[in-house]
N, C-alpha and C positions, 0 to 999 in steps of 0.2 A: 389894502394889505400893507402893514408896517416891515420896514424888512429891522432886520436885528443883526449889527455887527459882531457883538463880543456879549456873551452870559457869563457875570458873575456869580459864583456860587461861593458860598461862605457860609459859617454856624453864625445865629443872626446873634448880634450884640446885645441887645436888649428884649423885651419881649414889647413895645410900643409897636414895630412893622406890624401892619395888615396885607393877605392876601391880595392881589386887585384884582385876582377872579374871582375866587370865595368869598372874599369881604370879612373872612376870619382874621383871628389873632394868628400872628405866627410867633412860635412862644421861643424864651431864651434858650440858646443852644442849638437849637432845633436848625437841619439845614434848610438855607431857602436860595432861591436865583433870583438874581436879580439883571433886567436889561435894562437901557438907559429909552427914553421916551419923554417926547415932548409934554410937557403938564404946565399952566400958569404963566406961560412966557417964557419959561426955561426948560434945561434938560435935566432931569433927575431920573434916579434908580426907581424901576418897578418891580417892587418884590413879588415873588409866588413861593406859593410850596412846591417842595418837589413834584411831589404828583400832581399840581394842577399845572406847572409848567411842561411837564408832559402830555399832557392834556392836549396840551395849546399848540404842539406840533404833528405832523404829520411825514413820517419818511415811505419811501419808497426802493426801489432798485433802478441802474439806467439802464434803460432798452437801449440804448448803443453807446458808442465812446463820444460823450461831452465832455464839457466846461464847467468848472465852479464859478458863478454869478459875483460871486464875494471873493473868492481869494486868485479868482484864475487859474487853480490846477486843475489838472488833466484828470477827468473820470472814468476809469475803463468800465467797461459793459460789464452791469452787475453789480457797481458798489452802490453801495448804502449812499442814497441824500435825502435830502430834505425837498418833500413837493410845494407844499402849502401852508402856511401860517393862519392857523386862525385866531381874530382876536380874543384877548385875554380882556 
């Protein structure tokens, strides 16, 4: 499980980015996300399309009052999080 601190979303600048789920073109203008991920010895942006980065998560509701893992606020019973990441 990779965890993802921060998703970039932008209209992509060029049309040269590819999907790294799809393995498509993500064409100019077009919006995509992008999280940052370890590749080649460094950290760079992995672009997706909208709907396969949606794909790629999976939310939920809390069954009782938690914690945010990532930012440490307080979740009352019932809101919206995120369960499980699956790779992209």
């Amino acid at each position: 499980m990779v965890s993802v601190k921060r998703v970039h979303v932008e209209r992509a600048k060029s049309d040269k980015s590819s999907c790294k789920k799809c393995q498509k073109k993500i064409k100019f203008g077009e919006l995509r996300a992008g999280v940052d991920c370890w590749m080649g010895g460094r950290t760079v942006k992995a672009w997706l399309h909208m709907s396969c980065m949606a794909e790629c998560f999976k939310f939920g509701r809390c069954k009782a009052k938690s914690k945010c893992k990532l930012s440490g606020d307080l979740l009352r019973c019932g809101a919206l999080r995120q369960n499980r990441r699956s790779e992209y």
